[in-house]
Chimera marker file (.cmm) of the C-alpha trace (Angstrom):
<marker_set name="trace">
<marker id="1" x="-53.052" y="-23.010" z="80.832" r="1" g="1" b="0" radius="0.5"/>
<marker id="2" x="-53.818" y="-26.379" z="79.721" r="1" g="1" b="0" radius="0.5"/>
<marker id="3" x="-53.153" y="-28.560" z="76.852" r="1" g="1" b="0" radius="0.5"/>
<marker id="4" x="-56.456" y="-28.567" z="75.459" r="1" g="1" b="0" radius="0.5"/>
<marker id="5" x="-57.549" y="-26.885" z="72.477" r="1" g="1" b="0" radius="0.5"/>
<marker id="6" x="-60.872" y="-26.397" z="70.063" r="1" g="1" b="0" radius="0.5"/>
<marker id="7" x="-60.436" y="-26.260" z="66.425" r="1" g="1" b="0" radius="0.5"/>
<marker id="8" x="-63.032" y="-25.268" z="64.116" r="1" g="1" b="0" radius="0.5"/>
<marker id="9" x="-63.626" y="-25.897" z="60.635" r="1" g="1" b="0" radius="0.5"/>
<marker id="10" x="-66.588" y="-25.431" z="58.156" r="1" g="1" b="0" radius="0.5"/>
<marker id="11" x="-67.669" y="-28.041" z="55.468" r="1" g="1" b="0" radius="0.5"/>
<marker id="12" x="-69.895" y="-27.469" z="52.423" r="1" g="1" b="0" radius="0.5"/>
<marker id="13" x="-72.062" y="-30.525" z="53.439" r="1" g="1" b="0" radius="0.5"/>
<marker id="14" x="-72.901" y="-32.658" z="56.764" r="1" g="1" b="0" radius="0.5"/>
<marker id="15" x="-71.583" y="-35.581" z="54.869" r="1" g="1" b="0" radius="0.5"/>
<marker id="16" x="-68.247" y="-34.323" z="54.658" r="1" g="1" b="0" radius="0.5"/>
<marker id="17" x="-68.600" y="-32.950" z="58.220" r="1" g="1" b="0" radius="0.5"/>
<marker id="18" x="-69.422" y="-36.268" z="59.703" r="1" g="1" b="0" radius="0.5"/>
<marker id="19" x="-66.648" y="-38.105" z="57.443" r="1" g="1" b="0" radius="0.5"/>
<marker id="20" x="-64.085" y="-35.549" z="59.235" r="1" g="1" b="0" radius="0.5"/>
<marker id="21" x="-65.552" y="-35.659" z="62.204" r="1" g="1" b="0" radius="0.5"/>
<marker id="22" x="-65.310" y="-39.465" z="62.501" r="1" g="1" b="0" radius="0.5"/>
<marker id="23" x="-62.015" y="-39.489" z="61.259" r="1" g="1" b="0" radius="0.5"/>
<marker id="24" x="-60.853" y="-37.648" z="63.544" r="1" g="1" b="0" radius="0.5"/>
<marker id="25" x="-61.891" y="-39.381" z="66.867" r="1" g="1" b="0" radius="0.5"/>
<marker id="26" x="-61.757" y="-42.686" z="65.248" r="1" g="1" b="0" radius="0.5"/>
<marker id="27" x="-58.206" y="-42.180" z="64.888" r="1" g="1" b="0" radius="0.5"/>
<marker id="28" x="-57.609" y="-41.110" z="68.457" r="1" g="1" b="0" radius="0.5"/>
<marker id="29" x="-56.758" y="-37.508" z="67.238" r="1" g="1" b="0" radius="0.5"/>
<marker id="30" x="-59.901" y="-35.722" z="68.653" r="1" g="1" b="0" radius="0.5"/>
<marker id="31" x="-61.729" y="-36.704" z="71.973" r="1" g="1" b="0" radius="0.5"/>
<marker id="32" x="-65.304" y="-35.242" z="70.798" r="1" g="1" b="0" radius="0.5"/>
<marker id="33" x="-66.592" y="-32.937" z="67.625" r="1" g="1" b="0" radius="0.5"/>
<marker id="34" x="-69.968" y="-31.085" z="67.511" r="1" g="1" b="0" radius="0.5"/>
<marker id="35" x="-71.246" y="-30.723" z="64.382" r="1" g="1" b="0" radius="0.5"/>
<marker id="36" x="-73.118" y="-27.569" z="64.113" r="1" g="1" b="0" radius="0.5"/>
<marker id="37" x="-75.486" y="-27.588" z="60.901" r="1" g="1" b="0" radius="0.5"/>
<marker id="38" x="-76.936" y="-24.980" z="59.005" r="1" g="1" b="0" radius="0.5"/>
<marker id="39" x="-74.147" y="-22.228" z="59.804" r="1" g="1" b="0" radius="0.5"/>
<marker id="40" x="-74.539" y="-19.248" z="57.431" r="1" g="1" b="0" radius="0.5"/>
<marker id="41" x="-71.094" y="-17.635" z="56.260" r="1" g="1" b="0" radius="0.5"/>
<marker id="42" x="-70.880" y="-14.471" z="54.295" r="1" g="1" b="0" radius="0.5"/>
<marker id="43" x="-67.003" y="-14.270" z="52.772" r="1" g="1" b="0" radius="0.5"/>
<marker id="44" x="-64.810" y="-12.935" z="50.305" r="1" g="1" b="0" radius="0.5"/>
<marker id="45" x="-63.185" y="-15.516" z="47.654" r="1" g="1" b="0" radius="0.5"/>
<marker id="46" x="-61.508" y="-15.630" z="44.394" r="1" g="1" b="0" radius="0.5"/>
<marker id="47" x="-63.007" y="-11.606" z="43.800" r="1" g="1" b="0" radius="0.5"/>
<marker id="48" x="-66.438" y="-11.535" z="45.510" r="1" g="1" b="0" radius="0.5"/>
<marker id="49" x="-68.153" y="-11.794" z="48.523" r="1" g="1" b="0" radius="0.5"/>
<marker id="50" x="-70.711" y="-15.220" z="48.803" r="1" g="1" b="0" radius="0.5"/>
<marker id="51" x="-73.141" y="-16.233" z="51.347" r="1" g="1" b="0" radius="0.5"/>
<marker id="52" x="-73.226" y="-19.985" z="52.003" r="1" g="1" b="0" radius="0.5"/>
<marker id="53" x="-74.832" y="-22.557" z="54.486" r="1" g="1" b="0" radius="0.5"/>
<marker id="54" x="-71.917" y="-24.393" z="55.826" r="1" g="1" b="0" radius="0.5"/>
<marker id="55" x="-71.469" y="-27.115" z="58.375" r="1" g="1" b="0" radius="0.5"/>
<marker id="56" x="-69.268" y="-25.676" z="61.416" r="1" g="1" b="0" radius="0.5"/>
<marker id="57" x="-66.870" y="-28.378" z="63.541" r="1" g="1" b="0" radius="0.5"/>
<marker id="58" x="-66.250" y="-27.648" z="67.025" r="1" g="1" b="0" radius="0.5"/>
<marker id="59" x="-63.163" y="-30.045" z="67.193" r="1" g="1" b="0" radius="0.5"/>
<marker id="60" x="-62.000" y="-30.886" z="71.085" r="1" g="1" b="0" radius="0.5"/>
<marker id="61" x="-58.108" y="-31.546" z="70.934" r="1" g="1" b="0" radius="0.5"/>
<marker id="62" x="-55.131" y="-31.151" z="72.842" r="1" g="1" b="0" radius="0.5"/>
<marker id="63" x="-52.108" y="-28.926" z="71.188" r="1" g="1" b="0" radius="0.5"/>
<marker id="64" x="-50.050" y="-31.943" z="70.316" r="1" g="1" b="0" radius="0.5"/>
<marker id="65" x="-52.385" y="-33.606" z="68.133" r="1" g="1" b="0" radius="0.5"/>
<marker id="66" x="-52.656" y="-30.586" z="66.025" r="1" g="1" b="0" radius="0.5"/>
<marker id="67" x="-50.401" y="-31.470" z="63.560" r="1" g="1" b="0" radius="0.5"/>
<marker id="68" x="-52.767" y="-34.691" z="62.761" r="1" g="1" b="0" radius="0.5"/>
<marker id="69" x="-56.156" y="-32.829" z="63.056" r="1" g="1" b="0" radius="0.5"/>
<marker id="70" x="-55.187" y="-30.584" z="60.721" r="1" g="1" b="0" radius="0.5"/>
<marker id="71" x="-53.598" y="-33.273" z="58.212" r="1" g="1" b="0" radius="0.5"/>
<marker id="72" x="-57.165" y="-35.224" z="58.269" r="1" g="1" b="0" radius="0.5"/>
<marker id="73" x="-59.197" y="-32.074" z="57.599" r="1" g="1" b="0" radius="0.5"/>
<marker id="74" x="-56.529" y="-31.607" z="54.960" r="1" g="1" b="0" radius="0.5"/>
<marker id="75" x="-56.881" y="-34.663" z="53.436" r="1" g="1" b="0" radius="0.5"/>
<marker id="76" x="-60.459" y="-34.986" z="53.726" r="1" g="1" b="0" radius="0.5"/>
<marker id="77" x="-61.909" y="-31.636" z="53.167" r="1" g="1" b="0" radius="0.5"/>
<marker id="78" x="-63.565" y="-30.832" z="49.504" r="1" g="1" b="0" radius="0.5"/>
<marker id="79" x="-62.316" y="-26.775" z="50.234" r="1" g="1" b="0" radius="0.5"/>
<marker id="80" x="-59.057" y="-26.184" z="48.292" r="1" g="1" b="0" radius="0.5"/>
<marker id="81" x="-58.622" y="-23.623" z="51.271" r="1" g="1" b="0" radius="0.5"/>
<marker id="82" x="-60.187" y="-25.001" z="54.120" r="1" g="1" b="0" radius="0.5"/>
<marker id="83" x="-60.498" y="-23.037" z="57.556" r="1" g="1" b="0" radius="0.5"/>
<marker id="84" x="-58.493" y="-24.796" z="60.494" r="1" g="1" b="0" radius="0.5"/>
<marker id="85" x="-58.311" y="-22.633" z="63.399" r="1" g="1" b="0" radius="0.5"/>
<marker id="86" x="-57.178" y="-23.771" z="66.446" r="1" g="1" b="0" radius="0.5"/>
<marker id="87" x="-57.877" y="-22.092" z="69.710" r="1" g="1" b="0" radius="0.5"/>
<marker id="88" x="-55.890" y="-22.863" z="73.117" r="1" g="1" b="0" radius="0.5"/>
<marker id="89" x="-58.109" y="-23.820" z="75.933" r="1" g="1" b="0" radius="0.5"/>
<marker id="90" x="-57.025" y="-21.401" z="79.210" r="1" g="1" b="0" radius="0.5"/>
<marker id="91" x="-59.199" y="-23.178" z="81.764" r="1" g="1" b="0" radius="0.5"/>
<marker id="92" x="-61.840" y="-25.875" z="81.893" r="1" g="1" b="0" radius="0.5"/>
<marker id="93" x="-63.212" y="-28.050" z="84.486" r="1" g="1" b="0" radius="0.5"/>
<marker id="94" x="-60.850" y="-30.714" z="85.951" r="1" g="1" b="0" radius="0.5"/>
<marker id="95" x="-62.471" y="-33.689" z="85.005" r="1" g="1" b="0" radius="0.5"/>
<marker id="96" x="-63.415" y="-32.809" z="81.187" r="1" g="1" b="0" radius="0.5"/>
<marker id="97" x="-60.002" y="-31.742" z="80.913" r="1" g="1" b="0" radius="0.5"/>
<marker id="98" x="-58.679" y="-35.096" z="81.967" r="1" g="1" b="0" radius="0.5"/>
<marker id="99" x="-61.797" y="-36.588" z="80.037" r="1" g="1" b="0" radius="0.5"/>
<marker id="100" x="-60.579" y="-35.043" z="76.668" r="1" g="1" b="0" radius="0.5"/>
<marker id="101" x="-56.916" y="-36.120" z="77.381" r="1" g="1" b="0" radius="0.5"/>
<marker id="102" x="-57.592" y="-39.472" z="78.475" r="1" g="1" b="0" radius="0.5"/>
<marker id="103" x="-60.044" y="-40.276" z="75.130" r="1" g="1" b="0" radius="0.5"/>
<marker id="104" x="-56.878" y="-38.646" z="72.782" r="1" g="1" b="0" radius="0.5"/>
<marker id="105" x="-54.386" y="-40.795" z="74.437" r="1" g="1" b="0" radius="0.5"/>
<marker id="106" x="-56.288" y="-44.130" z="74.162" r="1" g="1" b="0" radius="0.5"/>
<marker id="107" x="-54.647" y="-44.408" z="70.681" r="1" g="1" b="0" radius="0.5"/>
<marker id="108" x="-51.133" y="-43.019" z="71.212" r="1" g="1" b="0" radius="0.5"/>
<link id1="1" id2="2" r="1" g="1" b="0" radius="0.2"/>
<link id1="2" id2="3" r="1" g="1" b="0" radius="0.2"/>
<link id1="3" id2="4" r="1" g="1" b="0" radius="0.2"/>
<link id1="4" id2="5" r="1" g="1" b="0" radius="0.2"/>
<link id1="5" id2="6" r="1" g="1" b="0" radius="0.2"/>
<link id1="6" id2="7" r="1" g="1" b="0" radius="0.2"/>
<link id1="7" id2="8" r="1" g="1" b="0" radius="0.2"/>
<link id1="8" id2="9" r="1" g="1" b="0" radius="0.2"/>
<link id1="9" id2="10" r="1" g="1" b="0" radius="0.2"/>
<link id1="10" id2="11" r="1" g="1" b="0" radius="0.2"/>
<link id1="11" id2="12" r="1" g="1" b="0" radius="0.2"/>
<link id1="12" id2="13" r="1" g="1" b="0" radius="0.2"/>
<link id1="13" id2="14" r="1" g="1" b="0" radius="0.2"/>
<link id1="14" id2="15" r="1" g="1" b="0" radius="0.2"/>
<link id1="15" id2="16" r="1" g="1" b="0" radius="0.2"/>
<link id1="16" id2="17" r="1" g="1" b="0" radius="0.2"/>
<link id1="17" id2="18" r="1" g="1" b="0" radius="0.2"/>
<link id1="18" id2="19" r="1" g="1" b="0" radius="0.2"/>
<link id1="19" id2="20" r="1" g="1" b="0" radius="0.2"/>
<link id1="20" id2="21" r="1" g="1" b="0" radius="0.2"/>
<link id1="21" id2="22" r="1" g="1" b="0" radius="0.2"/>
<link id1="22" id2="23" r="1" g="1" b="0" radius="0.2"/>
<link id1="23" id2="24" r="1" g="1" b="0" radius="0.2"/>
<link id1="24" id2="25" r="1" g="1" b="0" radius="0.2"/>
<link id1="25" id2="26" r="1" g="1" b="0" radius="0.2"/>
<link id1="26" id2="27" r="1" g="1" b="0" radius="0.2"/>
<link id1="27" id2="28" r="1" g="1" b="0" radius="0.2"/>
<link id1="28" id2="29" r="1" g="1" b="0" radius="0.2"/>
<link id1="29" id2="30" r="1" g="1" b="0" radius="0.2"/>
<link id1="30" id2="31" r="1" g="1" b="0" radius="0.2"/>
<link id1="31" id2="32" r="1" g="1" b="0" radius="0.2"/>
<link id1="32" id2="33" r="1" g="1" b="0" radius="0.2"/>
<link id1="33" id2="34" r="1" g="1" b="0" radius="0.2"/>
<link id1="34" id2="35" r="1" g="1" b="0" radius="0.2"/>
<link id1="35" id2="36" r="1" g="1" b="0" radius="0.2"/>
<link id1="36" id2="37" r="1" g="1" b="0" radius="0.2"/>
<link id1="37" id2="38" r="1" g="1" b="0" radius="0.2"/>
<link id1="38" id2="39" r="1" g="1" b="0" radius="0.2"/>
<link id1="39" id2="40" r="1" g="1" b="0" radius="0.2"/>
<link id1="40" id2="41" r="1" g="1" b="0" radius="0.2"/>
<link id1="41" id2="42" r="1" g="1" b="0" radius="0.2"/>
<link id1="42" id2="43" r="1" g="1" b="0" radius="0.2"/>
<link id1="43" id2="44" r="1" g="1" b="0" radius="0.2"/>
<link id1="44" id2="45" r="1" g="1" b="0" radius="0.2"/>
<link id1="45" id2="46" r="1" g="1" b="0" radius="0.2"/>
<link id1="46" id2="47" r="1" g="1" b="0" radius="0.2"/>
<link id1="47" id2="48" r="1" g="1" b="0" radius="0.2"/>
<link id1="48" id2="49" r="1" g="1" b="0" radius="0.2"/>
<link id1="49" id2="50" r="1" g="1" b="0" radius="0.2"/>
<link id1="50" id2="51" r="1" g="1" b="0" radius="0.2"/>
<link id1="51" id2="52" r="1" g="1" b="0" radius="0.2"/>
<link id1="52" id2="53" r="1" g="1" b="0" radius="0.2"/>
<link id1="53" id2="54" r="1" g="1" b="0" radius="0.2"/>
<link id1="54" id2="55" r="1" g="1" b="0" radius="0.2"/>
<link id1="55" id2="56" r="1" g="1" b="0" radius="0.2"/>
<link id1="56" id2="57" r="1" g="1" b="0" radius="0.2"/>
<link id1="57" id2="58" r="1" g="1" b="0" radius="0.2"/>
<link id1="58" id2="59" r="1" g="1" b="0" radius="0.2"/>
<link id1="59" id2="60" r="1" g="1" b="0" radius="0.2"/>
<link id1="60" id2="61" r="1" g="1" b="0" radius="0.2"/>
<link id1="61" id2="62" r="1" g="1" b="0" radius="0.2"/>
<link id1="62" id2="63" r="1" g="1" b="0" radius="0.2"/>
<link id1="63" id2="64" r="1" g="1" b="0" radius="0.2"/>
<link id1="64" id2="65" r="1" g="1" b="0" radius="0.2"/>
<link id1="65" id2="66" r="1" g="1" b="0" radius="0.2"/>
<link id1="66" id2="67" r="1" g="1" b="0" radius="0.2"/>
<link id1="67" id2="68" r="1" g="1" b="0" radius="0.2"/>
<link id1="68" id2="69" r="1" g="1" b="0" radius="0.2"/>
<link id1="69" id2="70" r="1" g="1" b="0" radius="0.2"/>
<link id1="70" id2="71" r="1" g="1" b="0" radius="0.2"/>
<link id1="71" id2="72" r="1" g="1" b="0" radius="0.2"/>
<link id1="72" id2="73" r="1" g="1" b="0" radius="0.2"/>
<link id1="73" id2="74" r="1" g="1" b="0" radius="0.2"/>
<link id1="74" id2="75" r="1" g="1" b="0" radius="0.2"/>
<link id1="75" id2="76" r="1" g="1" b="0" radius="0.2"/>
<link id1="76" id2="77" r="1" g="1" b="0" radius="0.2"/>
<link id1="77" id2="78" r="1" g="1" b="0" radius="0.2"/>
<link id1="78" id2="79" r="1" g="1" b="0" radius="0.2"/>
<link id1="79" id2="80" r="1" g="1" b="0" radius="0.2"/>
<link id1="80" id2="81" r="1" g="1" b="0" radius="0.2"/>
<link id1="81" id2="82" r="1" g="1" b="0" radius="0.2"/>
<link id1="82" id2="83" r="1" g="1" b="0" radius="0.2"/>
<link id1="83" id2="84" r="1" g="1" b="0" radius="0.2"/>
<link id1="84" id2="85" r="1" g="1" b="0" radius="0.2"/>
<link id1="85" id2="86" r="1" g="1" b="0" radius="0.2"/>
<link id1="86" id2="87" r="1" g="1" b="0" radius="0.2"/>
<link id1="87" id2="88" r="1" g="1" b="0" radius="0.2"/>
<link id1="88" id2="89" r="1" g="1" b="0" radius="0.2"/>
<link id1="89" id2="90" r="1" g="1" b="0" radius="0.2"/>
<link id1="90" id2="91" r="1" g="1" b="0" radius="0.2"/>
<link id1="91" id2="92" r="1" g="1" b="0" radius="0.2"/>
<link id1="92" id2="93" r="1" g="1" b="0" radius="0.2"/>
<link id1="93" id2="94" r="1" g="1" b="0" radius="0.2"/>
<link id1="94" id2="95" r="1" g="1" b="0" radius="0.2"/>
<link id1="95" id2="96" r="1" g="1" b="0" radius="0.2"/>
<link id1="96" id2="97" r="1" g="1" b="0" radius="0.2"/>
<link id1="97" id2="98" r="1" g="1" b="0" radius="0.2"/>
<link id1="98" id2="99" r="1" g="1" b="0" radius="0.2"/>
<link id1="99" id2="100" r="1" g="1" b="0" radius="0.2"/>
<link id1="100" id2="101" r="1" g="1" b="0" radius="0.2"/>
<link id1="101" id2="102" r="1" g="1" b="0" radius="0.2"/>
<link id1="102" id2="103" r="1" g="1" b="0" radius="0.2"/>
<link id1="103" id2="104" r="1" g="1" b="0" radius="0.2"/>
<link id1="104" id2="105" r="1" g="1" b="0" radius="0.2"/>
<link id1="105" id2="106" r="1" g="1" b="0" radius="0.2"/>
<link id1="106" id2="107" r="1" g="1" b="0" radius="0.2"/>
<link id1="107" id2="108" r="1" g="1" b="0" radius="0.2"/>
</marker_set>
């Protein structure tokens, strides 16, 4: 086990997804984030079921800077319940993993 980690998280627009994103590594909290556009979700809300084009983050992390990754999507986010789901990496190659640790810690 490592402590890496992907968290993902959809936006309504890429401008909000590129504000988050850049937020996010900016601040030393994230060591990369793909933005994946035109992601179609179907989901139930507030008594129906919806089908929107969403934005999808692919957030690399470790497990300690969770905390902040999630208070920046928080804070930035236009969702009043946005999706933050965080995934524990189990094995990666050496040197990303090192990589992704070495770009969050630069800010520590």
């Amino acid at each position: 086990m490592t402590d890496a980690c992907i968290v993902l998280t959809t936006c309504g627009s890429e401008e909000t997804a590129l504000t988050i994103a850049a937020a996010l590594v900016d601040q030393g909290f994230a060591a990369c984030v793909n933005i994946l556009p035109s992601v179609k979700s179907y989901y139930y809300y507030m008594g129906g079921t919806h089908l929107d084009e969403e934005v999808m983050l692919l957030i690399k992390s470790t497990t300690e800077q969770f905390s902040q990754v999630t208070q920046v999507i928080t804070d930035l986010h236009t969702y009043e319940i946005p999706e933050i789901l965080m995934f524990k990496v189990s094995a990666g190659s050496p040197s990303f993993l090192a990589w992704l640790r070495e770009a969050v810690a630069r800010v520590e």
